[in-house]
C-alpha positions in Angstrom: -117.5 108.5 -12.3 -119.0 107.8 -15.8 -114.9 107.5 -16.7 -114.8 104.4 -14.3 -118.1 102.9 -15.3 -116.3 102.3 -19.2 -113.0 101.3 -17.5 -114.5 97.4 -18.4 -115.3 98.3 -21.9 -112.1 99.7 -22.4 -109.5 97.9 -24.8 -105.9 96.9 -23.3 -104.0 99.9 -24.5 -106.5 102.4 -23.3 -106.5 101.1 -19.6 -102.5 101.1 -20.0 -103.0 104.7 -21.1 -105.3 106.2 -18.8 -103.5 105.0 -15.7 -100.1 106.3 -17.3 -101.9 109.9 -17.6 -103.2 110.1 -14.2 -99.9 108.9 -13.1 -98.3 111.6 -15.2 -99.8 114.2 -13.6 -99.6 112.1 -9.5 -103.2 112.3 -9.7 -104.5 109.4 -6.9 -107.5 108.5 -8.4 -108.1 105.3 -6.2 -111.4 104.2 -7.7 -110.1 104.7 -11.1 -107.4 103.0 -10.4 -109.1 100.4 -8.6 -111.0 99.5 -12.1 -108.5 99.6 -14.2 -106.5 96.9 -11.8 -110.3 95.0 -11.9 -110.6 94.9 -15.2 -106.8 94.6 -16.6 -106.4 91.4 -14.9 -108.3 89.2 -17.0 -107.1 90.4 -19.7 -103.4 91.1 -18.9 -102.1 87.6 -20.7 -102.8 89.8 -24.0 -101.7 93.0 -23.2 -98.3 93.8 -24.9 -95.2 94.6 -23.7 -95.4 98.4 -23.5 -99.3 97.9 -22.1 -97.6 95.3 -19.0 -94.6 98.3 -18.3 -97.2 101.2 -18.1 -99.7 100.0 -15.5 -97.1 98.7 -13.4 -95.0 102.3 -13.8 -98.4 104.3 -13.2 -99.1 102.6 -9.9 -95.9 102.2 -8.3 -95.1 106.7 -9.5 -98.8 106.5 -7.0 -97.7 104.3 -4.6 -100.7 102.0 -5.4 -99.4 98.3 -4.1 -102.0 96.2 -6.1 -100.5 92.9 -5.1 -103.2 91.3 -7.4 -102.6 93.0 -10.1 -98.9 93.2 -9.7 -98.6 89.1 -9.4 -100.4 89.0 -12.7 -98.6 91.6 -14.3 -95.2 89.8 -13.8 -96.9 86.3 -14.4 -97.7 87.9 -18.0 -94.0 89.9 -18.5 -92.7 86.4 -17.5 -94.0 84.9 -20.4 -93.2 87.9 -22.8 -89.8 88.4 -21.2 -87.8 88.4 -24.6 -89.9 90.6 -26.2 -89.7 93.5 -24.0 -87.6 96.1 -25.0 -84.9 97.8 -22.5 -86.8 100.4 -21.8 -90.0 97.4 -20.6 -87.4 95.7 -19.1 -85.8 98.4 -16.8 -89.6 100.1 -15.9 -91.2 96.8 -15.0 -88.1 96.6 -12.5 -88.0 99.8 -11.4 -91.7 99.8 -11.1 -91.9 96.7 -8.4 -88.7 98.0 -6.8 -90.2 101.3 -6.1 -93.2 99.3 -4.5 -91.1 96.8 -2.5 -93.0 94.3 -4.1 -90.5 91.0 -4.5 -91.3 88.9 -7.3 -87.9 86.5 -7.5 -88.8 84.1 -10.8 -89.9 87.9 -12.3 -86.7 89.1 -11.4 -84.8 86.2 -12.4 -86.6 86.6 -15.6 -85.4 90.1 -16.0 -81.8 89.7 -15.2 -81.0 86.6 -17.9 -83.5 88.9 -20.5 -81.1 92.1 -20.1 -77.7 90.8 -19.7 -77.3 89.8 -23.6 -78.6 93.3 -24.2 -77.3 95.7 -21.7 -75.4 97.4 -24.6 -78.6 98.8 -26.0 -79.8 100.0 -22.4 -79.5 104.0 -22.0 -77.4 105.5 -18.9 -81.0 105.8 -17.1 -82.0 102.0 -17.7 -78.7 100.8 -16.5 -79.1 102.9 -13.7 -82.6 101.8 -12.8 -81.8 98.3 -13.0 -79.1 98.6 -10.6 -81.1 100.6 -8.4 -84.0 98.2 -8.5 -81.7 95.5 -7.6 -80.5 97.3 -4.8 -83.5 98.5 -3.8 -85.0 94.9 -3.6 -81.5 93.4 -2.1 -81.0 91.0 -5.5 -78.1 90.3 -5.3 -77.2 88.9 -8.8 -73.5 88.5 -9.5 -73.5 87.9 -13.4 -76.0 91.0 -14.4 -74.4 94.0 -12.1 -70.9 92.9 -13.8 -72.4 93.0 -17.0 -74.7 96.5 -15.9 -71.0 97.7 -14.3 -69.1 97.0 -17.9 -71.9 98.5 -19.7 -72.5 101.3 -18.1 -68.8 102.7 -17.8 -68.9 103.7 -21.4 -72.1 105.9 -20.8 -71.3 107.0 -17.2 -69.5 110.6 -19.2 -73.0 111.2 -20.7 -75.1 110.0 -17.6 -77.1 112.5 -15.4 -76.3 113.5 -12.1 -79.6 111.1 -11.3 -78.1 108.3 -12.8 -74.8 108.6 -11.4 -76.3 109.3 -7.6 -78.7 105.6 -8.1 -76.0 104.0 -9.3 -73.3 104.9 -7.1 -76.1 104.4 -4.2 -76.7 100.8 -5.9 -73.6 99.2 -5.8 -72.8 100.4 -2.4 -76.1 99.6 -0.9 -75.2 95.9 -2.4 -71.7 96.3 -1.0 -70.1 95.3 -4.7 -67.0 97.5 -5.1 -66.4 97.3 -8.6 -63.7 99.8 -9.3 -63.6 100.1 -12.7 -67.2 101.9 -12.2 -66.5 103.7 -9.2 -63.8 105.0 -10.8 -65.8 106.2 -14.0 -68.8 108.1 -11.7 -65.9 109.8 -9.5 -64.0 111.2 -12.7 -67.8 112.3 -14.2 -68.9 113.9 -11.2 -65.7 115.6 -10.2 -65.8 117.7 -13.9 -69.1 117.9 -13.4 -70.2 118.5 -9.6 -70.8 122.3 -9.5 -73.8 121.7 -11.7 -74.7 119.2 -9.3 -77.6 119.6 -7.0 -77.1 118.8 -2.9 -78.5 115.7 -3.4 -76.5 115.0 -6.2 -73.4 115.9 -4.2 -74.3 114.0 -0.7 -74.8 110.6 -2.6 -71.4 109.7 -4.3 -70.1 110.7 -0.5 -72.3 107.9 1.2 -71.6 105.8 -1.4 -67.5 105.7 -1.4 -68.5 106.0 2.4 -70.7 103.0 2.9 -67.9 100.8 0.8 -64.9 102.7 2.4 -63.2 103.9 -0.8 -61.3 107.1 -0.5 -61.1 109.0 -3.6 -59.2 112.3 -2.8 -59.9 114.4 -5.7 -63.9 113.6 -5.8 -63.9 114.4 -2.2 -62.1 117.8 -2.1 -64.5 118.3 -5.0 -67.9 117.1 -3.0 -66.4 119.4 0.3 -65.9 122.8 -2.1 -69.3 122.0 -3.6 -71.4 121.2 -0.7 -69.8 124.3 1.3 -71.1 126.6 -1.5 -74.8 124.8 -1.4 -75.2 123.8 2.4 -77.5 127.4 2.6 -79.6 126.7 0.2 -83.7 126.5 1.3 -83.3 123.6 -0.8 -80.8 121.6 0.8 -82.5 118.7 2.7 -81.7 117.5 6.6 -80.6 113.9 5.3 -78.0 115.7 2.4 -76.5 117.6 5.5 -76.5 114.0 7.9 -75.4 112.1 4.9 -72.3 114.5 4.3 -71.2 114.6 7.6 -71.6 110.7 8.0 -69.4 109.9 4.9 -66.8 112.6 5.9 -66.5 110.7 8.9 -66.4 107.2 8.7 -63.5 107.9 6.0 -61.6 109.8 8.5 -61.8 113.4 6.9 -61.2 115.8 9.1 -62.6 119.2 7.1 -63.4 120.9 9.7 -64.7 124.0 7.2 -67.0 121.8 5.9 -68.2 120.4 9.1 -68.7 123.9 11.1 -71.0 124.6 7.9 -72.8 121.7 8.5 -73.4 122.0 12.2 -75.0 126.0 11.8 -76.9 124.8 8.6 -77.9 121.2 10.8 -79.2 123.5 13.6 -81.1 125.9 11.4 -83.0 122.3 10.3 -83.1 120.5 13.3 -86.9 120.4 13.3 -87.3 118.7 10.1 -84.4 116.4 10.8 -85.1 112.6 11.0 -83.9 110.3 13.5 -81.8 108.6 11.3 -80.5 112.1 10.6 -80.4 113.0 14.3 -78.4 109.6 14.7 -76.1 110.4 11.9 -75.0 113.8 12.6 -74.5 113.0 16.0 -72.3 110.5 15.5 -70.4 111.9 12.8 -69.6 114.7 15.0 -68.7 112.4 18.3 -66.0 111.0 15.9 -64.3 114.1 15.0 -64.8 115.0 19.0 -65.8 118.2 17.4 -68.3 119.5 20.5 -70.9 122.4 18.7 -72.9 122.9 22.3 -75.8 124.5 20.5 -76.0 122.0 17.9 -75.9 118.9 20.6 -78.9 120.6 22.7 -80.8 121.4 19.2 -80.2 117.4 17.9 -81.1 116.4 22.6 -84.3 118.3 22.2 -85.5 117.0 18.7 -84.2 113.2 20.0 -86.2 113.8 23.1 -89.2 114.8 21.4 -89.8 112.1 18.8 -87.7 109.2 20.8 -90.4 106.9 20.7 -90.3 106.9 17.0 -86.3 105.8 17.1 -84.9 102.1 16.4 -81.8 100.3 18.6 -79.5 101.9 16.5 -80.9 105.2 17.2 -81.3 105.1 19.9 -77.5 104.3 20.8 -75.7 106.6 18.0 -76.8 110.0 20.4 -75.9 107.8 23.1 -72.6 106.9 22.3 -71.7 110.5 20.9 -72.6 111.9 24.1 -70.0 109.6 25.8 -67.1 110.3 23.3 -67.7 114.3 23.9 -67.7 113.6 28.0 -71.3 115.2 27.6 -73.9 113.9 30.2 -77.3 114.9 29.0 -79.4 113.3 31.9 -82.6 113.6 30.6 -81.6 112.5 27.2 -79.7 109.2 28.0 -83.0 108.2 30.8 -85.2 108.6 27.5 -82.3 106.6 25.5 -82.4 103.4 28.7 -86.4 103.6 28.7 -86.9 103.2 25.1 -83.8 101.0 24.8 -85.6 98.5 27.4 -88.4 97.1 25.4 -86.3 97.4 21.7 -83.8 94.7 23.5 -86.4 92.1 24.8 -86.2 91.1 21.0 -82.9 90.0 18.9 -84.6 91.2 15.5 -84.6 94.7 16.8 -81.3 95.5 17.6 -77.2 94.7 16.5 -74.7 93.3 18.4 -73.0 96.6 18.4 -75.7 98.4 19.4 -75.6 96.5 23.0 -71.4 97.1 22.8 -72.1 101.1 22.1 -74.9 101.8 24.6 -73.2 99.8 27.5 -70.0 101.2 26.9 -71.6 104.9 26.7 -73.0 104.4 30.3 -69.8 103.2 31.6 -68.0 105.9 30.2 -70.6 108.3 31.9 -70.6 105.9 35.0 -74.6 105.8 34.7 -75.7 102.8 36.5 -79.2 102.3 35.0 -79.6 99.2 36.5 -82.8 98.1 34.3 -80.9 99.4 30.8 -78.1 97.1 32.1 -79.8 94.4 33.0 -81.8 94.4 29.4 -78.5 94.8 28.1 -77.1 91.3 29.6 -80.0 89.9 28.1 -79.6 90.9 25.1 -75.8 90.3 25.1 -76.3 86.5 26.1 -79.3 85.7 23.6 -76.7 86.6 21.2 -73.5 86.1 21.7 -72.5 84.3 19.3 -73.2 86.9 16.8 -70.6 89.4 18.6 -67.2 90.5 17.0 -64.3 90.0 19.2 -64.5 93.6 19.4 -68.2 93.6 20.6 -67.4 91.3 23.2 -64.5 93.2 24.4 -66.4 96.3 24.8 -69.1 94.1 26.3 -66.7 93.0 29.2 -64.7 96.6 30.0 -68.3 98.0 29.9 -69.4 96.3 32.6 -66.8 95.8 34.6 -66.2 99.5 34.8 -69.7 99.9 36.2 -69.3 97.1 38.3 -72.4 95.3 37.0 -71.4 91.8 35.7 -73.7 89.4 36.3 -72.2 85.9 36.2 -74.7 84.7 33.1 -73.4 86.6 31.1 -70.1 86.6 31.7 -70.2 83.2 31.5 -71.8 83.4 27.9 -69.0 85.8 27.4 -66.1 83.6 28.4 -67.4 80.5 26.3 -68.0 82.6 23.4 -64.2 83.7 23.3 -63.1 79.9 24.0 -65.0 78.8 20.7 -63.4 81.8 18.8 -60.0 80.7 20.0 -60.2 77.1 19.4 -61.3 78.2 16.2 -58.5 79.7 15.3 -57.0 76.3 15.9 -53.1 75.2 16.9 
């Protein structure tokens, strides 16, 4: 208390100081912290570079979002943009990514201060930046080429940490820059039995999420994670993540995915939805049916449903339908929550309405109110659909003899304006 009562007295370097040692040590001090962000922003046009980087570090490490003191904190890095070193430079961004805190003309600022410098940027401030851009969906063209051509060079000395943020960055931001991709796989396959789980889950999702096969990195990802997947360490969303990548590029290691499924249903409880969702439907698509697994990942769905977006919600659905599984009490829970997620279009994708109306047609469930929701949903946004939404769409409900003439209708001019599109 006396501590906080001198915050005001305190000169710029020593407010920068204290709130980078309590953050050191993830020690939540909110009152302290609250003076510090009080009396720093009066002064924060004269704080230098290093004295801007480490308040804004200290409170996103304790997930303080001081929107006050963040705004001036970039207004002042702003105006001292070319005298921050990379290390300023990377921190500030990785500090306001961390927080989710957009500040566009900051990170504008950012990206035309680093490019001419990236050279001088470690392995772990490339890898920051990237991940901050990714983080905050800036997408900027000119400085991930110039992070991707820098960062090749150090990717043989880079950590496991920098090679997971940056693979994850890139992907996340759907850039495939091969050159890159290319230089993490060949570092990580020498290097992946040092690797922790998490270190060997996220180079899968990434080549995953921007479907790039890389044989040797993924025989090398299988034999590692087989030999970890029984570790107390290994988290839920490692095991989801592995399964998911394994799947959506069509690898059928069945070694691997047995391991998963008796080290997924030793973790069920802590499992997320998103992991619930995940493993499910990675396993669906092998048509690999682990009956204890599915009623572990139908009684932890079950029990948290409410907590579960559209997409969810119709992953478990549509894995039950591709394993011929009826789980009655599961998929009523799915068409109740489903119901009120559909009355709005920012709440689900088109393909959720495909998947979840196809999964009660294949099950021939006629949940009237689901499928009435669903035509709903279908017409408000039909022009959204793929071709192969729509055709779902129709066999859905024409196999469960529910077609309301609104929506085919919306259906029908939808695919007249695709082919007329298409022109002669």
């Amino acid at each position: 208390a006396q501590s906080i009562t001198k915050i005001p007295d305190f000169e710029q370097q020593n407010m920068a100081n204290t709130a980078w040692a309590f953050a050191s040590r993830l020690e939540r001090n909110q009152p302290l912290l609250a003076a510090i962000s009080s009396a720093s922003r009066a002064t924060i046009p004269q704080f230098a570079c290093q004295s801007l980087s480490n308040p804004a570090w200290a409170f996103a490490t304790l997930g303080e979002d001081d929107a006050p003191l963040l705004a001036a904190l970039a207004s002042a890095a702003i105006a001292r943009i070319q005298q921050m070193s990379p290390q300023d430079l990377s921190i500030t961004a990785w500090s306001f990514a961390l927080l989710g805190f957009w500040h566009g003309t900051l990170l504008d600022a950012i990206a035309s201060a680093s490019i001419p410098r990236l050279l001088d940027f470690t392995s772990q401030q490339l890898s920051n930046l990237s991940w901050s851009c990714a983080s905050l969906v800036y997408l900027h063209g000119p400085l991930l080429a110039a992070i991707a051509a820098s960062s090749i060079a150090k990717i043989p000395h880079a950590s496991q940490q920098d090679l997971a943020n940056t693979s994850w960055a890139f992907a996340n931001l759907e850039v495939l820059h091969e050159p890159l991709l290319q230089s993490i796989a060949a570092s990580a396959r020498r290097r992946i039995s040092e690797f922790e789980m998490q270190g060997v889950a996220n180079p899968a999702w990434a080549f995953a999420t921007i479907s790039l096969v890389d044989d040797p990195l993924l025989d090398a990802i299988a034999a590692s994670a087989l030999r970890k997947i029984t570790e107390r360490e290994t988290l839920p969303q490692n095991l989801s993540n592995i399964a998911w990548s394994f799947a959506v590029l069509g690898l059928r290691n069945l070694t691997l995915l047995k391991s998963i499924a008796s080290a997924a249903l030793a973790k069920s409880t802590a499992f997320t939805a998103q992991d619930l969702a995940n493993t499910a439907w990675a396993f669906a698509t092998f048509s690999l049916l682990s009956p204890p697994l599915l009623q572990a990942i139908s009684s932890q769905a079950l029990a948290r449903i409410s907590q579960f977006d559209m997409q969810h919600l119709s992953n478990p659905a549509w894995s039950m339908a591709q394993l011929q599984c009826r789980d009655p009490p599961l998929l009523t829970a799915i068409a109740a929550a489903s119901m009120p997620r559909l009355a709005e279009a920012r709440n689900f994708r088109t393909q959720n309405v495909s998947n979840t109306a196809w999964a009660f047609a294949v099950l021939s469930i006629r949940a009237e109110p689901l499928l009435d929701a669903l035509a709903a949903a279908a017409r408000s946004s039909i022009s959204e659909f793929t071709p192969q939404d729509l055709g779902t769409t129709v066999w859905s409900f024409s196999t469960i003899q529910w077609a309301p003439a609104p929506l085919l209708q919306a259906i029908s001019a939808a695919a007249l304006r695709r082919w007329m599109e298409l022109g002669p």
